[in-house]
VEXDREN-2710 file (C-alpha; in Angstrom, 1 decimal):
% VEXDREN-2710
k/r/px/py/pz
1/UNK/64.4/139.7/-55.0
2/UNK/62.2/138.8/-51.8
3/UNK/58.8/139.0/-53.9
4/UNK/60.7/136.5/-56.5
5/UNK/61.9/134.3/-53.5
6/UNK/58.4/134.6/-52.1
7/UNK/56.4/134.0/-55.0
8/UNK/58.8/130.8/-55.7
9/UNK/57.6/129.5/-51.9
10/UNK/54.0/129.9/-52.7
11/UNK/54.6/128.6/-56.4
12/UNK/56.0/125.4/-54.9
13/UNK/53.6/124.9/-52.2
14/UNK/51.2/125.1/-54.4
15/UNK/52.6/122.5/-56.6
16/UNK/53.0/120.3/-53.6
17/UNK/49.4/120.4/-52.7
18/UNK/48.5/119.1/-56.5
19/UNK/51.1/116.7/-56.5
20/UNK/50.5/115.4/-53.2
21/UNK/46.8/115.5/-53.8
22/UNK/46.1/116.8/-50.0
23/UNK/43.0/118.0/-49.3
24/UNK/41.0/119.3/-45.5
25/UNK/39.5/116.7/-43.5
26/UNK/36.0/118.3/-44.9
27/UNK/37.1/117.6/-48.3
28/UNK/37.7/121.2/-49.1
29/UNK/40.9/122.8/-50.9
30/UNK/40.8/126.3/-49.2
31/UNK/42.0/127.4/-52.5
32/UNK/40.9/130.5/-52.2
33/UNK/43.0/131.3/-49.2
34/UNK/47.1/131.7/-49.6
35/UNK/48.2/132.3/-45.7
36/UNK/49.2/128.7/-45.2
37/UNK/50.2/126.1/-47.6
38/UNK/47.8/123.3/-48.1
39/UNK/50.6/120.5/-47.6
40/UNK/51.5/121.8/-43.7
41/UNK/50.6/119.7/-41.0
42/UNK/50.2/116.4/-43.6
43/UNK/51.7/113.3/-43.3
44/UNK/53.4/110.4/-44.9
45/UNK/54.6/107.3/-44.0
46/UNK/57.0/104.4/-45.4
47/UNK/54.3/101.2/-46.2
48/UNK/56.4/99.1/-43.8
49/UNK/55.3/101.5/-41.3
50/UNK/58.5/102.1/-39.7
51/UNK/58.9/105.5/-40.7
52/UNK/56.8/109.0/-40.8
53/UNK/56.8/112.3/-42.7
54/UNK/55.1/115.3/-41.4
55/UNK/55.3/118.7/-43.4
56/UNK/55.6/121.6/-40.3
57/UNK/55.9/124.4/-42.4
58/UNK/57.1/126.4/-45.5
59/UNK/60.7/125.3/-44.4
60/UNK/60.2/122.2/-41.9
61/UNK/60.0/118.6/-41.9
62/UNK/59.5/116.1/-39.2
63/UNK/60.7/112.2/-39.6
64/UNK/59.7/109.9/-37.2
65/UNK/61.4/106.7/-36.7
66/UNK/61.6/103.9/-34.9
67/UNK/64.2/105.0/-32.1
68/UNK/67.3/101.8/-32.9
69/UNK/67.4/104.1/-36.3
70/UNK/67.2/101.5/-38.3
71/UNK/64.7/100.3/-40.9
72/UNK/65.4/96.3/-40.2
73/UNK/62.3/96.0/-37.8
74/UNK/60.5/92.6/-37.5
75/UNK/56.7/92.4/-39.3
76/UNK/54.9/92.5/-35.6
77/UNK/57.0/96.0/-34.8
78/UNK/56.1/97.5/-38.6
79/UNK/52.4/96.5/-38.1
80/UNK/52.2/98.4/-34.8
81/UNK/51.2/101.8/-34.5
82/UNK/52.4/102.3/-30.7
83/UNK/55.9/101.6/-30.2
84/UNK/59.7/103.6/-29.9
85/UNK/59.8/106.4/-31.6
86/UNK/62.1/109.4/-32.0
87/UNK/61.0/112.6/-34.0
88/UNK/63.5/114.5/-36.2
89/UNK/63.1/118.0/-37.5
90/UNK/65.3/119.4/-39.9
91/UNK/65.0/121.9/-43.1
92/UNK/63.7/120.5/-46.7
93/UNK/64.5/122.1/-49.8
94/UNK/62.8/122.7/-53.1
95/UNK/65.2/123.0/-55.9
96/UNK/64.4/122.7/-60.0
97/UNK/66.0/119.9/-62.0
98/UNK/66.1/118.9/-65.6
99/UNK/62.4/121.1/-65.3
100/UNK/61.1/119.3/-62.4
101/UNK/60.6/120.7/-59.2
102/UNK/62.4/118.6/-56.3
103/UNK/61.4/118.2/-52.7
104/UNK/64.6/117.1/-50.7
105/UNK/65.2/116.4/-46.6
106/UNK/68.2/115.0/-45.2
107/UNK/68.8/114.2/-41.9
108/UNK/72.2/112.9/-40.6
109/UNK/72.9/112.1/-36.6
110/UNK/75.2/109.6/-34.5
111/UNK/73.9/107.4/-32.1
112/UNK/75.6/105.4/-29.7
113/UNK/78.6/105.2/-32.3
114/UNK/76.5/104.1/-35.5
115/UNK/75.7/106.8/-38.4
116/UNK/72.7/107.1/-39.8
117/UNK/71.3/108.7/-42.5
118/UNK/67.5/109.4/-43.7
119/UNK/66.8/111.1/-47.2
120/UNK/63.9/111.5/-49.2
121/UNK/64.0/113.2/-52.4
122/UNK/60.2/113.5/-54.4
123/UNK/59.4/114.6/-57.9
124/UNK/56.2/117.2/-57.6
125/UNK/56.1/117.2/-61.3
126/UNK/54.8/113.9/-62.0
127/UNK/53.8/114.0/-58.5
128/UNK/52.0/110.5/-57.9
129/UNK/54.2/109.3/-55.0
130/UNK/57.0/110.2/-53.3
131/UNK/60.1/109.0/-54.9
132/UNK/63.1/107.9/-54.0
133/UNK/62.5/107.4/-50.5
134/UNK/65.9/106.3/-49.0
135/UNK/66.5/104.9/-45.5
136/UNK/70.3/104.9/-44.8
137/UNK/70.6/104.6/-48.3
138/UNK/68.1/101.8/-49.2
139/UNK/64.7/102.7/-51.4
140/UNK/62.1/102.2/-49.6
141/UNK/58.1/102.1/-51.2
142/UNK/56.0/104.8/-49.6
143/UNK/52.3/105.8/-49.2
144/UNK/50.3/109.0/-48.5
145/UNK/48.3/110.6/-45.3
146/UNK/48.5/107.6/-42.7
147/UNK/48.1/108.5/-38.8
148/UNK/51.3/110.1/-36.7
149/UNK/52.7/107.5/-34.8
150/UNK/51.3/107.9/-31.1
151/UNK/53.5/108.7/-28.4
152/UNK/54.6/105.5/-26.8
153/UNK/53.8/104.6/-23.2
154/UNK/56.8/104.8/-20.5
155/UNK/56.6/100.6/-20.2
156/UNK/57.3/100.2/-23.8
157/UNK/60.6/103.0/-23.9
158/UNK/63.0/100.3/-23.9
159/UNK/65.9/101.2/-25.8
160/UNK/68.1/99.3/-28.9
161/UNK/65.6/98.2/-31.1
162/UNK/63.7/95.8/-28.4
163/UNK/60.3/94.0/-29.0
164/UNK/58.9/96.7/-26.8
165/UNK/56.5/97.8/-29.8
166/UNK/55.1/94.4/-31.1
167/UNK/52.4/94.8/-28.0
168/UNK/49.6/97.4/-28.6
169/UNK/48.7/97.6/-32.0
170/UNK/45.7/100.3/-31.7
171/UNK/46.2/103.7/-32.9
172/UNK/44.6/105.2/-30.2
173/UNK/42.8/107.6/-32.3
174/UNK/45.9/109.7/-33.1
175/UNK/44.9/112.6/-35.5
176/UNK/46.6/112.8/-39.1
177/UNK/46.8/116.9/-37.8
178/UNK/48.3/115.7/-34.6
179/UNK/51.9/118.2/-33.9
180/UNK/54.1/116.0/-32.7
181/UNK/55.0/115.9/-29.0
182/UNK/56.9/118.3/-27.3
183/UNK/58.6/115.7/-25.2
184/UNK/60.7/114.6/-28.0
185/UNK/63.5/116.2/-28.6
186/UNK/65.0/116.5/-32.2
187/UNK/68.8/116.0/-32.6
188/UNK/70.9/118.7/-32.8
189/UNK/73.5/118.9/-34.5
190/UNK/77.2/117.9/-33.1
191/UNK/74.8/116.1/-30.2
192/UNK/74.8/112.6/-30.1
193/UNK/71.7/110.6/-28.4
194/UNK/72.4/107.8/-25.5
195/UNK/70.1/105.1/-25.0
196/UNK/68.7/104.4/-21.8
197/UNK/71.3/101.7/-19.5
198/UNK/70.4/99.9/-16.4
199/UNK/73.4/99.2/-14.1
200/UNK/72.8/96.6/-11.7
201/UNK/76.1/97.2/-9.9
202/UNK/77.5/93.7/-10.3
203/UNK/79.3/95.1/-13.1
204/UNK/83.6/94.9/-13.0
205/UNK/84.8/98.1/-14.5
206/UNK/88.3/98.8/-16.2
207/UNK/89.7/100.8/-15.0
208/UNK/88.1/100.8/-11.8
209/UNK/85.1/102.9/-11.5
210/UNK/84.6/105.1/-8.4
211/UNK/81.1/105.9/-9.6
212/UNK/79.6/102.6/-10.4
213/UNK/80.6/100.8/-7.6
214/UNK/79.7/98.2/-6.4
215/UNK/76.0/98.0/-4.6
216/UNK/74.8/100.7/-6.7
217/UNK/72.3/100.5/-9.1
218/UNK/71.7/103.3/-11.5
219/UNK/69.0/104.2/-14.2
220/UNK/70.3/106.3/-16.4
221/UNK/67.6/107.7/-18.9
222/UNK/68.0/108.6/-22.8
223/UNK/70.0/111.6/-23.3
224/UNK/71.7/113.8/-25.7
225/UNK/75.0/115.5/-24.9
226/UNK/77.1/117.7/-27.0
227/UNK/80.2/115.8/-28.9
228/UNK/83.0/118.6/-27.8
229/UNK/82.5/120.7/-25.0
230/UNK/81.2/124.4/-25.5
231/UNK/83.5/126.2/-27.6
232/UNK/83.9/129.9/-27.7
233/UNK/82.2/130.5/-30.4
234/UNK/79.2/128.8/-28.7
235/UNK/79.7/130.9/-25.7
236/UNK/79.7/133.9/-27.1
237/UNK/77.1/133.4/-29.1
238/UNK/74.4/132.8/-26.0
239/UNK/76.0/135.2/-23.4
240/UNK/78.0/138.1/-26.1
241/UNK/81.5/137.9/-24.7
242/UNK/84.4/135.0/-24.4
243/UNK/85.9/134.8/-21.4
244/UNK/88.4/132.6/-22.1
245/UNK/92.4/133.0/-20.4
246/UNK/94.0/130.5/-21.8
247/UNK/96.1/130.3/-24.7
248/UNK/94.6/129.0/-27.8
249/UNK/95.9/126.6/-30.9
250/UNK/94.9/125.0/-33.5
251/UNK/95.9/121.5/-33.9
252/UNK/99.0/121.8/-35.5
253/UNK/100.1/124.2/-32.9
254/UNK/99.8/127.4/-34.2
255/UNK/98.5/130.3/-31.9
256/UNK/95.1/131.8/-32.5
257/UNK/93.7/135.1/-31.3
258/UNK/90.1/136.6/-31.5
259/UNK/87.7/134.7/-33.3
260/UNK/90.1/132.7/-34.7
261/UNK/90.0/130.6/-31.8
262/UNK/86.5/130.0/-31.6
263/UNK/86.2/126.7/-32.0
264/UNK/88.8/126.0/-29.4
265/UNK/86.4/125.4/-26.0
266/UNK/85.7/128.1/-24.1
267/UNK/87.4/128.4/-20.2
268/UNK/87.5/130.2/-17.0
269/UNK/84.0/129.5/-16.8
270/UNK/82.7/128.6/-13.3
271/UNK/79.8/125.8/-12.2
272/UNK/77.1/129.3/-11.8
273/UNK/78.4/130.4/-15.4
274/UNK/77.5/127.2/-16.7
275/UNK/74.1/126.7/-15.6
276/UNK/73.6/130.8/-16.4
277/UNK/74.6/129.5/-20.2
278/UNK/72.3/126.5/-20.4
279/UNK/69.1/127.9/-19.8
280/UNK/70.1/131.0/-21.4
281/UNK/70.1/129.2/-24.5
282/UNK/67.6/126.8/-23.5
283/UNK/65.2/129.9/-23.6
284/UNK/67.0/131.2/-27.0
285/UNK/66.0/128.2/-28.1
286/UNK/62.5/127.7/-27.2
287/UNK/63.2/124.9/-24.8
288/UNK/62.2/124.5/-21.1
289/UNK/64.9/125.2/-19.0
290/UNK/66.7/123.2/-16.3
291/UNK/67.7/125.3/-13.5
292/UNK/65.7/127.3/-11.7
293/UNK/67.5/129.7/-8.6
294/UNK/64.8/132.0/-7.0
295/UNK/62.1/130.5/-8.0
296/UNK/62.3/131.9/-11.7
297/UNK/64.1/130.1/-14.5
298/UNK/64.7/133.4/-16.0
299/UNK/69.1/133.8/-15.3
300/UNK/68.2/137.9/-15.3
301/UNK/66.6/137.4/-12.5
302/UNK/68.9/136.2/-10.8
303/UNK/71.2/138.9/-10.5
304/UNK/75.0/138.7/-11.1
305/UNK/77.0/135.7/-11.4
306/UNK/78.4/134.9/-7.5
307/UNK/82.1/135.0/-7.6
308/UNK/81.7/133.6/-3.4
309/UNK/80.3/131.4/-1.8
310/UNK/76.5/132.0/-2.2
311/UNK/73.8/129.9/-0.2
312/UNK/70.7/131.7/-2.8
313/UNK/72.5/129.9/-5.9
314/UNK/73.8/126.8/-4.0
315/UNK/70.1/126.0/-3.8
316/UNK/70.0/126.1/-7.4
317/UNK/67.3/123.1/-8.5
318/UNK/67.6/120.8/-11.6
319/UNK/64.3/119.8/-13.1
320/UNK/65.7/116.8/-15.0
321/UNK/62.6/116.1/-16.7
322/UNK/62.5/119.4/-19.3
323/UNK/64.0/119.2/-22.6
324/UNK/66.4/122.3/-22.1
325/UNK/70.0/122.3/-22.1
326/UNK/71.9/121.1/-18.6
327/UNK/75.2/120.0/-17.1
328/UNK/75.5/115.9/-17.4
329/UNK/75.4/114.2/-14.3
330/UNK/78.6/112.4/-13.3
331/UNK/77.4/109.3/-13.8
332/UNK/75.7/110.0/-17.4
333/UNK/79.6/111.6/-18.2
334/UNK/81.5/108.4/-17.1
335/UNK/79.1/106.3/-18.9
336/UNK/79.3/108.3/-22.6
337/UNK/83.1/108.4/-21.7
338/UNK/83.8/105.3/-21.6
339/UNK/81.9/104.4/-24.7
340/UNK/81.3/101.0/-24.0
341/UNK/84.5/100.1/-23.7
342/UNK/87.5/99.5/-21.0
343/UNK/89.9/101.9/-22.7
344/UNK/91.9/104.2/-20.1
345/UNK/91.1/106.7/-21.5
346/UNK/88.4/107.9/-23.5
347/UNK/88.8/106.1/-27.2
348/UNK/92.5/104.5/-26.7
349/UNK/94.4/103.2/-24.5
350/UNK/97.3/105.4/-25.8
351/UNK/96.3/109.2/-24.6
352/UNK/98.4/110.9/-28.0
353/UNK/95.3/109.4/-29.9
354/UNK/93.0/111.3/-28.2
355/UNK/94.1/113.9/-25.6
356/UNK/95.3/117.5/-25.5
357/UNK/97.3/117.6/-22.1
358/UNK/100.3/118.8/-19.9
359/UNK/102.9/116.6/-22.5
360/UNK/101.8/117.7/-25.8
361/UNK/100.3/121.2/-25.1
362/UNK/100.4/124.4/-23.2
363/UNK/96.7/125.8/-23.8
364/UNK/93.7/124.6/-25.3
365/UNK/93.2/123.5/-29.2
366/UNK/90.7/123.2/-31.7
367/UNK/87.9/120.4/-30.4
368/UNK/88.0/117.4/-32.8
369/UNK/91.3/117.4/-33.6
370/UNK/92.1/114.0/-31.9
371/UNK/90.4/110.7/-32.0
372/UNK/86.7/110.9/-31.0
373/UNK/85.5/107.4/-28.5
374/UNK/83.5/104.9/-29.2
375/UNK/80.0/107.0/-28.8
376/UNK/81.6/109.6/-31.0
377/UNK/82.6/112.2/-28.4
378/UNK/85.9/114.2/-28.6
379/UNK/87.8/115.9/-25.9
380/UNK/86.5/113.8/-22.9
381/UNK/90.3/112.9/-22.0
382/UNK/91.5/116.6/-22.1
383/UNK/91.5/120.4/-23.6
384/UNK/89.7/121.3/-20.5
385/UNK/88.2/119.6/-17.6
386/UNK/84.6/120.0/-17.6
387/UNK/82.1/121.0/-14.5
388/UNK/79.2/117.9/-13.7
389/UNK/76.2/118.5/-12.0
390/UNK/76.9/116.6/-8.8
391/UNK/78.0/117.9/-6.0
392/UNK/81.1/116.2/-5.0
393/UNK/81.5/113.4/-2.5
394/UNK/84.2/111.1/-2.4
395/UNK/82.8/108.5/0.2
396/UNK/79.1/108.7/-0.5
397/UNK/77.9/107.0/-3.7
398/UNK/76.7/103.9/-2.7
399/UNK/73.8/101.7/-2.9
400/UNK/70.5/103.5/-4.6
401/UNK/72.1/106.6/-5.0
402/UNK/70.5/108.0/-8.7
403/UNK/72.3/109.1/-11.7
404/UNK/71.9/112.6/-10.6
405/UNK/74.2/112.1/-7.8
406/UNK/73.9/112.6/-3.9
407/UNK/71.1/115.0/-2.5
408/UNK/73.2/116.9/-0.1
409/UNK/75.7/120.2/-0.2
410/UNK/79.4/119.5/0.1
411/UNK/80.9/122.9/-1.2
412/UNK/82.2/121.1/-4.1
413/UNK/80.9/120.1/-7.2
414/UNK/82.4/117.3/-9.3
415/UNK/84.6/118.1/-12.2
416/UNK/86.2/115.5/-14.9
417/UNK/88.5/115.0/-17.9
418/UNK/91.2/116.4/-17.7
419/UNK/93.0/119.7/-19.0
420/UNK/96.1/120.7/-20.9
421/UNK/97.7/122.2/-17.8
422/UNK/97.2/118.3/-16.1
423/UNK/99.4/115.3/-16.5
424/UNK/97.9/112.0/-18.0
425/UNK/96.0/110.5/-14.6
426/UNK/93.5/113.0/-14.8
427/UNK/92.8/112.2/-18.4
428/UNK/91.7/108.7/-17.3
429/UNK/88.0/107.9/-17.4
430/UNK/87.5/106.9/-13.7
431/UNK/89.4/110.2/-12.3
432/UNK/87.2/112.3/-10.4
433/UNK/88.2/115.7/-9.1
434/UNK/86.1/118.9/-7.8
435/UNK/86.1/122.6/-7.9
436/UNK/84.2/125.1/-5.7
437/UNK/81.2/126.5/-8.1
438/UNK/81.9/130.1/-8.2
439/UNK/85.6/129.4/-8.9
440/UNK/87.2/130.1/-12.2
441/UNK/89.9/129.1/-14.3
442/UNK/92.0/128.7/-17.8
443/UNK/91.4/125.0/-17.8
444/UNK/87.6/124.8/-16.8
445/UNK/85.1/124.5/-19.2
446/UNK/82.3/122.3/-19.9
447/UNK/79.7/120.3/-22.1
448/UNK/76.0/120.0/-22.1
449/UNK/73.5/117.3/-22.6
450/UNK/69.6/117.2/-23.1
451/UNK/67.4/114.7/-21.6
452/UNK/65.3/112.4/-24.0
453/UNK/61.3/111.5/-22.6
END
């Protein structure tokens, strides 16, 4: 069976490079040599230049689009080759129909509350072009081995579909073989990205924001941050065990046990577990890690999780600029849970339509089973309050303090969201509350995000 499935790779690969017509940069075929397909590393590109296609591998693909997600792009942005781009990677698959073999990627994600979809589907029989190019479900006409897209500059990152890439048409002398960078990070799935937001800190918030108040002006970069918090599945999957205490349902209200309760999020997890998680499977992952605690990124290293105080992992640093997993900031959590909105809480008004707490449960239930906000993130109102990466002050956010929260030691670090065990006040979006890091609990759990260069 796995010299069948093999030979089928090579068999299609093969047909890819004829279709495709591909050859080396010398002119050459390599024909003689079978290691590596001739179609990896070559790339394609919609003719209103908005959108690329690079073939990693024998299983991935890599779209790179203009970073709004849409394909509605003024002429001056299409003809630029410098400008907002996001890369996507995801699997392609070559399947046989009606005798033809059929090259398919599909890539679905949510961003900022808007779906979008990006499909292409080719025929490597007839093997001219590839056909059926869809952008969120509109054909678009498509041309062979065009330039990546160069990495755009920090002064043109502007987010939402700005003019930002209508300056700087040069290349730049980007290779066709060029990888893409590593500084992009590829969506996830049940992540959803967050565009870049200035807050000048004139702003009135309802409710009443203790965070963005006023005086204080906050950059808050791209991000990506998970749509539920970390379930037990998830948990157990990075670390091997669930520690979870509290009781578990699904959303109907029945009682689960064992795995069954998986996707219900995991608890009794304290700040140190957290961070132990996210670079744990920020290193599973291939990703550069966050936190760094004696000088090594490595959690083994470490040595055990404190269950005291402890001044060695206190001094725990954050290097927001790597693309590994890490706790959001307060201020990037109240921003995604408000979702652009003034709701109380996060996504209604009414908390039934989107919160697990004290009056309609006694333990945690299945994430997604209420109403998700306006970003498209569930659970921010309840099921379990969930640890932020600040330590917790209530006095001392003002003026210029950053999105990543004061710079000094309290013994506390911020916690928000609400639980199951809490009444409805700590659901609401503005309530801010703090635990000490090593403690634990049934009702503390949390959610990761992913910062976007």
């Amino acid at each position: 069976m796995k010299r069948q499935k093999l030979f089928a790779v090579l068999a299609a690969a093969a047909l890819i490079f004829t279709s495709f017509g591909c050859k080396n940069d010398d002119g050459s075929d390599d024909s003689g040599d079978s290691t590596q397909p001739e179609y990896v590393g070559k790339i394609y590109s919609a003719k209103d230049g908005k959108t690329w296609l690079k073939i990693d591998s024998e299983e991935m693909a890599t779209l790179a689009v203009w970073d709004d997600g849409t394909a509605a792009q003024s002429a001056s942005r299409a003809a630029a080759a410098t400008g907002n781009y996001i890369f996507r990677q995801g699997k392609y698959t070559i399947s046989i129909k009606d005798g033809n073999n059929i090259f398919s990627l599909k890539l679905e994600w949510t961003q900022n509350g808007e779906s979008y979809s990006y499909e292409i589907t080719a025929d490597l029989t007839n093997g001219t072009t590839l056909a059926n190019f869809k952008i969120n479900g509109k054909s678009v006409d498509w041309e062979q081995t065009t330039a990546a897209p160069e990495k755009p500059s920090e002064d043109s990152s502007s987010s939402g579909g700005s003019s930002s890439g209508e300056t700087g048409g040069e290349s730049g002398g980007s290779s066709s073989e060029e990888e893409p960078d590593k500084e992009f990070v590829p969506v996830a799935e049940n992540f959803i990205e967050i565009s870049k937001v200035s807050i000048s800190g004139t702003e009135t918030w309802i409710p009443e924001s203790e965070v963005f108040v006023s005086g204080r002006k906050v950059e808050i970069p791209a991000f990506l941050i998970s749509d539920t918090p970390v379930t037990r599945a998830e948990y157990k999957a990075v670390i091997g065990s669930d520690p979870s205490t509290a009781k578990a349902y699904d959303k109907d209200g029945n009682e689960l046990t064992g795995d069954a309760a998986g996707n219900n999020p995991v608890n009794n997890i304290s700040w140190f577990d957290a961070i132990v998680y996210c670079n744990k499977r920020s290193i599973e992952e291939g990703l550069e890690p966050c936190y760094t605690i004696k000088n090594s990124t490595k959690p083994n290293a470490w040595g055990g999780v404190p269950t005291s105080y402890n001044d060695t992992w206190n001094s725990v640093a954050c290097n927001f600029e790597a693309n590994g997993y890490r706790l959001p900031t307060e201020a990037e959590w109240e921003w995604v849970a408000r979702g652009g909105k003034n709701y109380t809480y996060a996504g209604s008004d009414d908390i039934e339509d989107v919160a697990w707490y004290k009056e309609n449960s006694s333990g945690t239930r299945d994430v997604k089973s209420k109403k998700a906000n306006d970003y498209g993130l569930y659970d921010m109102s309840g099921n379990v309050i969930e640890w932020c990466w600040d330590w917790y002050s209530a006095a001392d956010i003002l003026g210029s303090k950053p999105f990543t929260g004061i710079d000094f030691k309290t013994g506390n670090r911020c916690r928000r969201g609400g639980t199951y065990y809490y009444d409805n006040n700590y659901c609401k979006v503005a309530y801010r509350y703090y635990g000490v890091d090593y403690g634990r609990g049934g009702i503390s759990g949390f959610r990761v995000a992913r910062t976007i260069k």
